[in-house]
N, C-alpha and C positions, 0 to 999 in steps of 0.2 A: 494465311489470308486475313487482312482486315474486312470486317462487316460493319458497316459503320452504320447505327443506328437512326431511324426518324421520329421513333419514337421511344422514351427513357420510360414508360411505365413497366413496373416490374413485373408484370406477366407478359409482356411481349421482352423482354430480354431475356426471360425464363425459357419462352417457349424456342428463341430462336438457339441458346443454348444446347437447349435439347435437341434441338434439329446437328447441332452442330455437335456431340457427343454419340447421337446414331451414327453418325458419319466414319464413327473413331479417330476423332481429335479433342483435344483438350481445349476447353472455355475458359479464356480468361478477360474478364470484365473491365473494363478501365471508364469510371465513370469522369469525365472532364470536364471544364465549366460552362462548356457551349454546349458540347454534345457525349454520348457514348458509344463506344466502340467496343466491339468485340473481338478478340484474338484469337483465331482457331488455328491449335500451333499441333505439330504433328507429322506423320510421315509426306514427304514432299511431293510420293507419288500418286496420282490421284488426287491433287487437291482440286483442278478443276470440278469436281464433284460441287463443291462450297460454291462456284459461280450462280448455283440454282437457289442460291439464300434467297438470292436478291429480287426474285419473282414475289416473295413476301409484301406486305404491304404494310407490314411495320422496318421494313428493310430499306434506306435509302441507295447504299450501294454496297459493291463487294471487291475488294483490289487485295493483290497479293504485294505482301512484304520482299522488299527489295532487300535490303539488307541481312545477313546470316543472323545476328544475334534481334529477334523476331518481337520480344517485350523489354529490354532493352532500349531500343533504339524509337528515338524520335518519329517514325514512322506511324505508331503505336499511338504514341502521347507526345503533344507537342509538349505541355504545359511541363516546368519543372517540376519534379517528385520533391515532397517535403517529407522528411522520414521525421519520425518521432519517436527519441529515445528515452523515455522519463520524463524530467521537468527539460529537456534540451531540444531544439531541433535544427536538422540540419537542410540546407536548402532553402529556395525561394526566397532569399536576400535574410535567411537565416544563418549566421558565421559561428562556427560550433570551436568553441578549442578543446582537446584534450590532451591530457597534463597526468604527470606524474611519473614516477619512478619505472623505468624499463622492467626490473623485478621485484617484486615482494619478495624484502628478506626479513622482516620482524614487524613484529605489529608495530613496534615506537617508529620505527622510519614508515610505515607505511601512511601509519595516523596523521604523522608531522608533514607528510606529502601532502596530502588530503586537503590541510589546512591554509599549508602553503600556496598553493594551485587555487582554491578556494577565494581566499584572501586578495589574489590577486585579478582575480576574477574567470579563471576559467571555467567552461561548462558542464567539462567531463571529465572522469576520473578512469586514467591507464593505468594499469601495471601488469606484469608479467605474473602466471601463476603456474604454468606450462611452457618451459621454454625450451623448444628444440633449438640447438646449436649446432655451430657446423663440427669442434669437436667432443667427443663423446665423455670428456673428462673435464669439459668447461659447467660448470656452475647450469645443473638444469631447472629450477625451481623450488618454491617451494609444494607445487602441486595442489592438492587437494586444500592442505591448510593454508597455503598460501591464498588462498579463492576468496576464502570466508575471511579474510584477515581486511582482503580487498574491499570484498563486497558491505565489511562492518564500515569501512573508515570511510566510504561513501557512503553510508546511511544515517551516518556521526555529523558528515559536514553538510551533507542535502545533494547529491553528485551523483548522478548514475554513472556506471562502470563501463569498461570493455578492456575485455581481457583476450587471449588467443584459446580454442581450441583447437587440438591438434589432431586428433582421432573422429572418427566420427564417433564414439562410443564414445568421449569425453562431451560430446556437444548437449548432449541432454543434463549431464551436472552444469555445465559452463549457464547454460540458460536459466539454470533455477539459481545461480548465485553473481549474474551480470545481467546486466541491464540490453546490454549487444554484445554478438561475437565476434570475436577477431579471425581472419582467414588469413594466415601470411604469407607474405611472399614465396617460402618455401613451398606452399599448397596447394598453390592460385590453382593447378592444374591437378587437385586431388580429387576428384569426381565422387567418389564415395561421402569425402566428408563438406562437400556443396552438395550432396543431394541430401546429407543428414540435417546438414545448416537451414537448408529450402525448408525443410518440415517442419523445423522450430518455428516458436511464435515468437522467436526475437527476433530484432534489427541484423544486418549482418554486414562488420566494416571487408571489404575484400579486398588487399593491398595488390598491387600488381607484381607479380615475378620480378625478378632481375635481367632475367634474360625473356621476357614477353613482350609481344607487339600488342596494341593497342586493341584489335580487332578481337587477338585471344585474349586479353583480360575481358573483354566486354562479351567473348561466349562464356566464359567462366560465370560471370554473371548471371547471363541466361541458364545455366544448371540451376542456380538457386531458385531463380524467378520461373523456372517450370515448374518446382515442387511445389510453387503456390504461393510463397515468399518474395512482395511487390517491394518491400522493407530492404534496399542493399545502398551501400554507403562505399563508391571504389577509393580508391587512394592511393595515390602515387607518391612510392617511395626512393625514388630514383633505381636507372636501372646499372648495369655491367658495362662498361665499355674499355675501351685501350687506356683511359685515363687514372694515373695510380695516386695523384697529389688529393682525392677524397674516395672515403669508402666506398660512393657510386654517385653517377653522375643522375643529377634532379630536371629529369625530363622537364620540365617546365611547359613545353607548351603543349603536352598533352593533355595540357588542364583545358585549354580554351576548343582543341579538338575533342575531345569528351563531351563537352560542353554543347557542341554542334552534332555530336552523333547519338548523343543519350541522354534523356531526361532524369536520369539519374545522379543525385547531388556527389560531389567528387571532392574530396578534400586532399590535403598534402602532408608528407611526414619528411620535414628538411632536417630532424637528428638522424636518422638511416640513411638519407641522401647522401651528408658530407662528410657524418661519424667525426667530427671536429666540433667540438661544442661553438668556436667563434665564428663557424660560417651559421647557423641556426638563427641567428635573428635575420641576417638579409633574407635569406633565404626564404624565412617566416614571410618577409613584408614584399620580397618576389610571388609569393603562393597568393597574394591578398589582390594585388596590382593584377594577378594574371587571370581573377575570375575565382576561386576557387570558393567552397563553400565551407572549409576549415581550416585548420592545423593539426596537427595531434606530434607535441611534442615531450622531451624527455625531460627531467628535471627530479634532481637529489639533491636532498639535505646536503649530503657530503659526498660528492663524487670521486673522491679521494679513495675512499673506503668500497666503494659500490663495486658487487661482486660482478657484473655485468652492465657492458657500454658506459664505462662512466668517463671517458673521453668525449663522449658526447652529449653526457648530459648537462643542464645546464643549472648553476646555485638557485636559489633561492631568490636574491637578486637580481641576476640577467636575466629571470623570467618573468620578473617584474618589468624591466628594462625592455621587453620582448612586447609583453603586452600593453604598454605605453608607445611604443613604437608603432604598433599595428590598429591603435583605437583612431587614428587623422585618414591613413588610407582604408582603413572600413566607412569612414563616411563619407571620402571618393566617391568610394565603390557601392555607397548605396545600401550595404549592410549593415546588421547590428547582431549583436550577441546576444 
C-alpha cells in the first residue's frame, strides 16, 4: 500500500511509520519534490488493515500498489532515482560510462586501463575480480588480489569502481574495496546474495539474466530494495535467443520500457550483448538514442593477450572512437556525463 502523505514534518512520518510497523509491515520512506510517500510493503494478506492510515490527519490518502515489484516501480515514485556512486552519477539526465578491462590480470594492465578510460573520459572504472564462468577451467580471476589492484588504479586516476560479487559472503569485501556492486546476469535470480547486496551501504549495478523477462529483473530488484537499499542501477545485457551471429541479442527497447515501469536509472552493456568488439560502438550510440542512463563497456590495452572476452573488447582507440561518437547524441538526448 501507498500512504501518501499531507504533511512531510518528521514527526508525523514517524509516527505514521509506527503505525505502519505495528501493523507488521515494513516502512519505506520516499521523500519526493512535491510530496512524501510511504511504502508499507509486506504480507498481501490483510493489507486492508493500512486503509485505516488514512483516518489520520497528517494522512492525505492510502491506495494499494498495483504492480508486483512495490519500490520499484513508478507507482511509488514518479521522479527518476539519481543514484550516486563516488564522484559519478547515474540518472536524471546524468549519462555514467563505465570502462575498463572485463578482468584484472596485473596491476600494469590494470593501471594502464584506468588511465586509458580516464583519458578518455569515462566515469567509472570496471574490471572483473571474481569471475564466474561458464567453464570451470576458463580463467576465473584474480579474486581477492585482483580487488585491491582494482580498487588502487581507481584511487590513482580519481574513478570509482564496480566490480561483481558473486557470493553473498564475498559482498561484504567487495563493498569495502568498490565503490558499487556488480550482480550478474548469472545471479540476477540469487536471492541470498540480493538480500546480502540490500544490506550493504553500496550502490548495487543488477544486470539482467539472459533468459529473464523484464518484470523478473525488476522483482530482483525489489529483493534489494526491501533490505533497505533505494541505491540499484539495472542494466541490460542482452538476452538468449535463436539468434547465433552475436553472443546475445541487445533487447534494446527494454530500456524505454524500464523507463516507463521504474524510476529506477537503467543503463546498457552492448560488449556482452554482441561479444564482437565491432558491433559495440552502434550499439553504444543505439543505448544513448534509446533513453538509457549509461554504458558500461569493455576495453584492453591488448585484447590480443586478454585472458578473458577479448573478442569483445575494445583498443584503446575505438574507445576513444566510441566516446566521440556518443558526446552529439548525449546532447540530443539531453544528457551529460
Amino acid at each position: 500500500m501507498i500512504i501518501v502523505m499531507a504533511s512531510s514534518k518528521k514527526e508525523d512520518v514517524e509516527h505514521v511509520v509506527q503505525r505502519i510497523e505495528e501493523l507488521g509491515y515494513k516502512a519505506h520512506v520516499i521523500v519526493g519534490v512535491e510530496r512524501t510517500v510511504v511504502a508499507a510493503v509486506g504480507d498481501e494478506r490483510g493489507k486492508e488493515r493500512l486503509t485505516a492510515l488514512e483516518a489520520l490527519p497528517h494522512v492525505e490518502k492510502v491506495f494499494p500498489i498495483l504492480k508486483p515489484f512495490k519500490l520499484a516501480g513508478r507507482e511509488v515514485r514518479s521522479e527518476d532515482t539519481v543514484v550516486e556512486c563516488g564522484t559519478a552519477k547515474i540518472g536524471g539526465g546524468h549519462f555514467c560510462v563505465m570502462a575498463g578491462p572485463c578482468s584484472v590480470e596485473s596491476k600494469e594492465q590494470v593501471n594502464l586501463s584506468a588511465q586509458i578510460v580516464k583519458d578518455a573520459g569515462a566515469t567509472m572504472l570496471r574490471g572483473g575480480a571474481f569471475k564466474p564462468r561458464t567453464s570451470p577451467y576458463s580463467f576465473q580471476g584474480m579474486e581477492l588480489e585482483g580487488l585491491k589492484l582494482l580498487w588502487s588504479a581507481g584511487q590513482a586516476v580519481g574513478l570509482p569502481v564496480v566490480t561483481e560479487a558473486t557470493t553473498p559472503e564475498q559482498v561484504a569485501i567487495v563493498a569495502e574495496f568498490a565503490d558499487m556492486i556488480q550482480i550478474g546476469a548469472r545471479n540476477m535470480q540469487n536471492y541470498g546474495l540480493l538480500r546480502a547486496a540490500g544490506k550493504s551501504n553500496r550502490p548495487v549495478l543488477l544486470k539482467r539474466g539472459m533468459m529473464s523477462t523484464i518484470n523478473e529483473w525488476l522483482m530482483s530488484a525489489e529483493y534489494i530494495m526491501s533490505e533497505g537499499n533505494p541505491n540499484v542501477v539495472l542494466c541490460e545485457r542482452g538476452i538468449r535467443t535463436f539468434e547465433t551471429e552475436t553472443r546475445n541479442t541487445l533487447d534494446i527497447q527494454a530500456v524505454p520500457v524500464i523507463r516507463k515501469l521504474s524510476h529506477l536509472p537503467v543503463i546498457v552493456d552492448p560488449s556482452h550483448a554482441a561479444g564482437r568488439w565491432e558491433l559495440v560502438l552502434p550499439m553504444a550510440c543505439a543505448a544513448v538514442a534509446s533513453g538509457a542512463d549509461g554504458i558500461m563497456v569493455e576495453m584492453h590495452p591488448n585484447p590480443e593477450v586478454a585472458l578473458s572476452d577479448g573478442q569483445q573488447s575494445l583498443k584503446p582507440r575505438r574507445f576513444e572512437e566510441l566516446m566521440a561518437a556518443i558526446r552529439p547524441l548525449l546532447d540530443v538526448m539531453k544528457k551529460t556525463l
